[in-house]
Wavefront OBJ file of the C-alpha trace (Angstrom):
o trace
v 0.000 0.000 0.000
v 1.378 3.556 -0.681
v 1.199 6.344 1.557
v 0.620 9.838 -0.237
v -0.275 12.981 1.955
v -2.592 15.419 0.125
v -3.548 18.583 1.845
v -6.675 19.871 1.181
v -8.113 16.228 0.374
v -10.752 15.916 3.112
v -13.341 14.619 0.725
v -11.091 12.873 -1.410
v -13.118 9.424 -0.874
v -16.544 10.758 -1.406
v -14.796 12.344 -4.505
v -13.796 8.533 -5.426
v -16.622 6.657 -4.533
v -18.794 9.346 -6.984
v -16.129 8.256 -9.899
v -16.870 4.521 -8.511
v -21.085 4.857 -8.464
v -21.578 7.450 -11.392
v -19.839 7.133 -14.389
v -20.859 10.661 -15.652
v -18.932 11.880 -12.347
v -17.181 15.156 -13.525
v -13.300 15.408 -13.428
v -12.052 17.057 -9.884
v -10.273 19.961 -9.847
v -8.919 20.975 -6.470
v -5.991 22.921 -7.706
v -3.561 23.783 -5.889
v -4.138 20.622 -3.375
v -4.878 17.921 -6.012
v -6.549 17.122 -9.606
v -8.550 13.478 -10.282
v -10.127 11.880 -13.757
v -11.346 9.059 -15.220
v -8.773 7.045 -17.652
v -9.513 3.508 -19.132
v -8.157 1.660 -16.607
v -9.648 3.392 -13.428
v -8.125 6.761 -11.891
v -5.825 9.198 -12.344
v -4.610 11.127 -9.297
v -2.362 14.533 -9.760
v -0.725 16.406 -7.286
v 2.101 18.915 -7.277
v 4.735 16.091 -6.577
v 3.306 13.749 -8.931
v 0.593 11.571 -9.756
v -0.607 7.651 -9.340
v -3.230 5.368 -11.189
v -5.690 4.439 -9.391
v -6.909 0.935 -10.825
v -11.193 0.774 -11.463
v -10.995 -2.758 -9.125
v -9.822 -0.950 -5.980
v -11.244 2.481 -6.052
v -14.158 1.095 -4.057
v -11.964 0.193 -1.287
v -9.415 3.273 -1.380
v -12.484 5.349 -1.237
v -13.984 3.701 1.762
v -10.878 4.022 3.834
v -10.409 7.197 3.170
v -13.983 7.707 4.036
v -13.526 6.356 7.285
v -10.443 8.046 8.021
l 1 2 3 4 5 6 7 8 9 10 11 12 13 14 15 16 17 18 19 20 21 22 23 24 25 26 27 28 29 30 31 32 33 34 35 36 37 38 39 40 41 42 43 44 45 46 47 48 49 50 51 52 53 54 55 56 57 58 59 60 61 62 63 64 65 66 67 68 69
């Protein structure tokens, strides 16, 4: 599991369980903290340091734990 620390990201998983339930979710833009969108293969997550793929198969289950953070 990676660790990333994203300020500003308090409703980061409600932002990815929307993505997860609704595929017309729009594309978050929560510049200067963070940026997320849809790709093929599940999510894309941008910061200012960099940016990871989150995969369509977990996003359920990185949004829940971040929702009960």
């Amino acid at each position: 599991m990676a660790n990333i620390k994203i300020t500003g990201a308090a409703n980061l998983g409600d932002q990815l369980h929307a993505f997860a339930t609704d595929p017309s979710a729009e594309p978050i833009d929560n510049m200067p903290a963070y940026t997320a969108y849809p790709t093929d293969t599940g999510v894309r997550l941008a910061t200012h340091n960099g940016q990871i793929d989150l995969p369509w198969r977990w996003l359920t289950s990185i949004a829940d734990q971040l929702r009960a953070a």
